[in-house]
N, C-alpha and C positions, 0 to 999 in steps of 0.2 A: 274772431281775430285769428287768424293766421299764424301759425306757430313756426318760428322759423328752425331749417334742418341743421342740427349743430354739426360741425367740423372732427370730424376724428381724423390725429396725427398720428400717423405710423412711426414707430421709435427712430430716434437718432443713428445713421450706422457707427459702430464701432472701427476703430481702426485695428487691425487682429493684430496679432505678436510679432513682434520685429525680429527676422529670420536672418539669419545672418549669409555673408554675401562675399562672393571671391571672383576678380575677374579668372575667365573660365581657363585651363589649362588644357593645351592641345595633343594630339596624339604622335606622335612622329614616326618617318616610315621613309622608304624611298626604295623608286621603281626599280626597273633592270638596268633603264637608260641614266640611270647613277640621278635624275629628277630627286629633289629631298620634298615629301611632302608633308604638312602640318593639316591635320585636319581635325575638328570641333564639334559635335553633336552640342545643335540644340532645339530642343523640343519648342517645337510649335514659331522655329520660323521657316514657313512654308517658303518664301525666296531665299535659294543659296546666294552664298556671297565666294568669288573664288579669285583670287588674288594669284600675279603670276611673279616673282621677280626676278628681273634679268641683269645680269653682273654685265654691265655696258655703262659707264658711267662715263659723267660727261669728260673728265680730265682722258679718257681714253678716245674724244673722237681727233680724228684727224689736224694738224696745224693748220688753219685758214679756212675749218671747215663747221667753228661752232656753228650749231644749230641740227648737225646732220643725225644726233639721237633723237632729235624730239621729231623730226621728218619719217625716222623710221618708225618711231612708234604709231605715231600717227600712220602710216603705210599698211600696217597691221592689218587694220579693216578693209584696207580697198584691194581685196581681191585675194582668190590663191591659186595653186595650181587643179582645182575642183570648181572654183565660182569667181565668175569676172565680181567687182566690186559692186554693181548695183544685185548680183544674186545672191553675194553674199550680205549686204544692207539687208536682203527680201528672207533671208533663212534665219537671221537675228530677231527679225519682227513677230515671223509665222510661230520663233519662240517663246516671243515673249521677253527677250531678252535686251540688257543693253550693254555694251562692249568698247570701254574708255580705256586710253593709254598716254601716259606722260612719262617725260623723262626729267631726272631730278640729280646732282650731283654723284647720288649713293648708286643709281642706275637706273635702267627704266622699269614702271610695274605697269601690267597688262590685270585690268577688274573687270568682271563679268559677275552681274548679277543674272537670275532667272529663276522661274519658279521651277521646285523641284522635279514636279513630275516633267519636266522640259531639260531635266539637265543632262543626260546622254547626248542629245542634241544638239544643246548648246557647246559641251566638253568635247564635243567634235569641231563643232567651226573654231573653236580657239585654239585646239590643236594644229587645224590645217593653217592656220594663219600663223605660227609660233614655227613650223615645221616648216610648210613651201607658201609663204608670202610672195606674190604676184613679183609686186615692186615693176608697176607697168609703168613704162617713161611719161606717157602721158597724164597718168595719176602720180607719180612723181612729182612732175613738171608742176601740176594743180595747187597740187600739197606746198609746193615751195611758194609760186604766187599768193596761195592764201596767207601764206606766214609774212611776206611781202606786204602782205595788206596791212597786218597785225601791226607793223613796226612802229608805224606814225601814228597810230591811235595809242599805242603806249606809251610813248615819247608825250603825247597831249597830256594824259595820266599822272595830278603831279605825284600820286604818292605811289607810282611804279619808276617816273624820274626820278622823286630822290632814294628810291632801292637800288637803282643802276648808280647813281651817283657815289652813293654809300660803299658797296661794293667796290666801284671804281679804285674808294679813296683807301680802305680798309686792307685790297690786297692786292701783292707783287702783281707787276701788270701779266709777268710771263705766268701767273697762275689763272687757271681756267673760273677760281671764287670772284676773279676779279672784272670776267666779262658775262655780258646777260645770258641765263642758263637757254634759251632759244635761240642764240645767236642775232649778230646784228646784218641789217641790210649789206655790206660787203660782204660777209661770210657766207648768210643764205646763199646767195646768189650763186654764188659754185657750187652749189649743192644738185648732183641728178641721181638718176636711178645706180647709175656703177658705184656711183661714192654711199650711197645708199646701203646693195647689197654688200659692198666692199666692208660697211662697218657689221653687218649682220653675221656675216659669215666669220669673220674673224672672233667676233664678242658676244653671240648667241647660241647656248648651246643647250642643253639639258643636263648637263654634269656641274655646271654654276650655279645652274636655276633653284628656286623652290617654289613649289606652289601651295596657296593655303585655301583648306577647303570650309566654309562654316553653313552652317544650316540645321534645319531635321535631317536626318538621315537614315528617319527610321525606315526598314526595309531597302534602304539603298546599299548595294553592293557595290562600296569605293573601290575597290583593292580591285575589281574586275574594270570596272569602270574607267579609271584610270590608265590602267591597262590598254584599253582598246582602242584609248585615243591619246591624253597626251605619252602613253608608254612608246608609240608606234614614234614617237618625236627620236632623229637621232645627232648623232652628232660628238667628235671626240672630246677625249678629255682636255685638263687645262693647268698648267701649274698655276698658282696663287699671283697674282697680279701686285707689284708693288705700288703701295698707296704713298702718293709724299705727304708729308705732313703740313697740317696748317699753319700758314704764316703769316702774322698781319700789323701791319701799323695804329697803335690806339692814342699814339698821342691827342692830346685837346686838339682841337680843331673847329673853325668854323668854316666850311663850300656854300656858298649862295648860289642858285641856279636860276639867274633873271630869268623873271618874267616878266615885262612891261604892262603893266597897269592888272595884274593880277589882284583879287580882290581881299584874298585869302594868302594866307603861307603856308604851305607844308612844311611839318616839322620832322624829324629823324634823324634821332641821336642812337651810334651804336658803338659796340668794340664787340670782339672776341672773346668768349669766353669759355666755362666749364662744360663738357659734352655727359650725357647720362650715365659714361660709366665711372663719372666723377663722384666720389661720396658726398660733396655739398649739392647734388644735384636736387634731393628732394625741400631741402633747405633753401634755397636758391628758387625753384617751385613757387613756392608757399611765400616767401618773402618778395617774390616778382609779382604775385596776384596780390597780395597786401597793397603794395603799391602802386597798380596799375592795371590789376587784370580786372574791373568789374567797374558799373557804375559807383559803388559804393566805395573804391578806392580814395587813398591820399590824392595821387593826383588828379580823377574827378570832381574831388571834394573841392580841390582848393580852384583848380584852372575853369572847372564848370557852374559847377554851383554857386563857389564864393563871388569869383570873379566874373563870371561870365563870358569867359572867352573863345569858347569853344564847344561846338557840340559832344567833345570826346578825346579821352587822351587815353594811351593805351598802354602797358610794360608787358613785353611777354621775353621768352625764349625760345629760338628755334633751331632745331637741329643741324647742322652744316652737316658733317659727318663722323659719325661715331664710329669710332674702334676701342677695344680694350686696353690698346699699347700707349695711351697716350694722345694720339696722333691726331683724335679728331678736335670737334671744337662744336660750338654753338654761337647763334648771333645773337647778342643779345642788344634789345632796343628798343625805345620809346616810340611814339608814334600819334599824330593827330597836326591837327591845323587850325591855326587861330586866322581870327580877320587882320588884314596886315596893321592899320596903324596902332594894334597892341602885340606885333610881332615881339618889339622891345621888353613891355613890361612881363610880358606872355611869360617868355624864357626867364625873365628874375625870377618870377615865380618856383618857375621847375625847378633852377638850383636853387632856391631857397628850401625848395621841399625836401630835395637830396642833400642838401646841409643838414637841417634835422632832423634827417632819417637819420643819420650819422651821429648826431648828439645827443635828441633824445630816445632814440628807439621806436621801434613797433609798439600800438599797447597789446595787452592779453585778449581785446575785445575784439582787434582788428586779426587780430591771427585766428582766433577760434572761427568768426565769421569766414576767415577764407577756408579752414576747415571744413567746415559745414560747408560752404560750397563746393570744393573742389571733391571731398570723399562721401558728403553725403549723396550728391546726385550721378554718382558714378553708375550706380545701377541702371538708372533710367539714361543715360549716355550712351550705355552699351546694349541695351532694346535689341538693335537689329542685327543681324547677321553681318553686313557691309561696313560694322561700327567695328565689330569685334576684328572681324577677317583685317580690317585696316590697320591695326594698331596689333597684331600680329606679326603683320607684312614690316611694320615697322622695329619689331622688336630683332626680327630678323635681318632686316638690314644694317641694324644698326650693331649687329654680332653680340644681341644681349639677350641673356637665359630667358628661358618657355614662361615661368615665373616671376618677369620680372615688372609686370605693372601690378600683379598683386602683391608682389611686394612692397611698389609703390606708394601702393597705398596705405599700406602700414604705418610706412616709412614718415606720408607724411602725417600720417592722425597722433603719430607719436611726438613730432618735433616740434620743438618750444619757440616760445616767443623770441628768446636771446640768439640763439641758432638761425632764424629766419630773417631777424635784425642784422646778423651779422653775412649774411650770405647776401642779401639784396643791398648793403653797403658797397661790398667786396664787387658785386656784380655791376653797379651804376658807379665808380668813385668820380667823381665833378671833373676830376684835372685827366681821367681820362676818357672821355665820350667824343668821337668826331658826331661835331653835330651841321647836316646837311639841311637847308631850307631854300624851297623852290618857291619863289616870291618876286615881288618887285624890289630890285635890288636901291632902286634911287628913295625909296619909304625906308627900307630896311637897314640897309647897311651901317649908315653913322648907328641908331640907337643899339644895336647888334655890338659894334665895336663899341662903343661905351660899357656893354656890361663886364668885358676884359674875360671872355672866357675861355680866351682860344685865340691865337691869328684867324685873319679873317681874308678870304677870298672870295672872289667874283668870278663865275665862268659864267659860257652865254648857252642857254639853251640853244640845243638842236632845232 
């Protein structure tokens, strides 16, 4: 008989000691050409992450001319005074490299990732493109028909329609928060290569700029490095640009955006509110993910799970633009889509859930849970080089200390149940949310107005 060979288990692994953990703090510095630059050693990631920001925001482009920053950013790549634009496409490649640029209210940021041993290389083509940008009329030209292309497929978009809507509704029309940050088909249109340089030259220079550096950097010589390519960037100085401040209408409100025979509604409810350098920011955090930031929230709970309404409903906050003086703001706002013939009860639900966040509170369970989410897995969020460098780029635009997402997180492992209850009250209150729904307005409308939550309008999709 046959003796069969018995199994040996090798031990269980242990989880070793929990080490404690700070997002990282950067170095600061700044070249001859007045460039401020932030840069981050970290061991063992071999792709740098190098972030550029450029003080060009949108409330600065031209009258009649939205969309002419996001054309210049985009311009970046297609060529410079060294390489037509498919040679420079071909010396990004040979690097390894990849080289994206958007522009955003706060201004445009230019990110290049690539691996290390390629980044002289790299830090040279981003230079020549940041310094002498082609800006050829016929890549111009390109650049605007593509964004041309872009218009009508976002207009199809309903939950990019009801962010243009939202906006729309939320701010003075002569404010630039209140038209889409890429400009609409009338404005492109006048867009060429003069209006182009015309904005670059005036609002790009190196004595606004900062650039952030994150990676290994062992053996790399920054400080020369920098030096030999974007140091060679020139360009005068600039007095400080006056920012207007944010101004926005939050009355209740209900905008319908027909759509005939749509199947679905798009929901978005928003107002104005607190920007980071608000003390309830972290409170306001932590009480907007209680309610909305995971599957595990209030209102998945009740619109998804209970109800069935929807594959997803969402509460976040997002940055408009921050400053220390006051001035800036943040959007804050719900988001998802039900099937239209429970468009009605859909929304009783939502204010029914923001009435009892009001009455009876967060519990201890739901607040710890977002705890645990939002600072347990910060570590592994910020992995990569391109996670850090981002959220750098950001701390900087938004004119908040070197320190301040580790503080963050302090901020919020410390704050209570009652504080996050009352900051996500303060940030949702019922009688003020404009709430926009892109839908079919002949299903929609009577049960909408029956729940009395707001006047109620009708406009007609584009």
């Amino acid at each position: 008989m046959t003796e069969l060979a018995t199994m040996e288990f090798h031990p269980q692994p242990q989880a070793g000691e929990a080490r404690p953990w700070a997002f990282p703090a950067p170095e600061r510095g700044t070249l001859d050409n007045g460039l401020t630059v932030l840069r981050c050693h970290r061991p063992g990631q071999q792709v740098v992450a190098v972030e550029v920001l450029l003080d060009a925001p949108l409330d600065a482009e031209p009258a009649g001319l939205d969309g002419v920053a996001t054309i210049m950013a985009r311009a970046f790549s297609e060529g410079t005074d060294k390489h037509s634009a498919e040679e420079f496409a071909a010396e990004l490649e040979r690097c390894g490299a990849t080289l994206d640029s958007h522009a955003d209210h706060p201004g445009v940021r230019v990110s290049l990732e690539v691996p290390v041993s390629r980044l002289p290389k790299a830090l040279g083509l981003l230079a020549d493109a940041l310094r002498a940008p082609a800006f050829e009329d016929s890549e111009v030209e390109r650049l605007v028909r593509n964004r041309l292309d872009e218009i009508p497929h976002e207009l199809a978009n309903p939950a990019r329609r009801a962010a243009k809507e939202l906006s729309r509704q939320l701010f003075p029309a002569t404010s630039r928060m209140s038209r889409p940050r890429q400009g609409t088909e009338e404005t492109v249109e006048g867009i060429d290569s003069a209006a182009v340089r015309a904005f670059y030259e005036k609002h790009v220079r190196p004595a606004t700029a900062t650039v952030v550096v994150v990676g290994d950097l062992t053996g790399v010589d920054l400080d020369a490095l920098l030096g030999d390519t974007l140091g060679a960037w020139t360009g005068s100085s600039a007095d400080p640009r006056p920012v207007p401040p944010v101004t926005a209408d939050d009355t209740g409100r209900v905008v319908i955006v027909d759509r005939p025979g749509a199947v679905q509604t798009q929901l978005l409810l928003g107002r104005v509110g607190a920007d980071r350098h608000d003390r309830v920011w972290p409170a306001q955090v932590l009480g907007t993910y209680c309610l909305g930031g995971t599957l595990t929230s209030r209102l998945d709970r009740v619109l998804r799970e209970e109800k069935g309404y929807t594959y997803g409903v969402r509460a976040f906050g997002q940055v408009l633009r921050s400053a220390p003086d006051g001035t800036g703001a943040s959007m804050l706002a719900i988001s998802g889509s039900v099937d239209t013939p429970n468009t009605g009860p859909a929304l009783q639900d939502l204010w029914t859930v923001l009435r009892t966040l009001a009455e009876g509170g967060l519990t201890d369970a739901e607040r710890d849970v977002a705890v645990q989410n939002l600072v347990g897995v910060a570590p592994l969020k910020y992995e990569t080089a391109a996670a850090v460098a981002s959220t750098l780029a950001d701390q900087v635009e938004q004119h908040l200390p070197d320190d301040y997402q580790a503080t963050l997180y302090r901020q919020l492992a410390a704050t209570g149940t009652v504080e996050a209850t009352a900051a996500a009250v303060n940030a949702f209150p019922v009688d003020r949310l404009v709430t926009v729904l892109v839908g079919d307005a002949t299903q929609i409308e009577e049960p909408v107005r029956a729940l009395g939550i707001g006047e109620v309008t009708v406009v007609t999709a584009e």
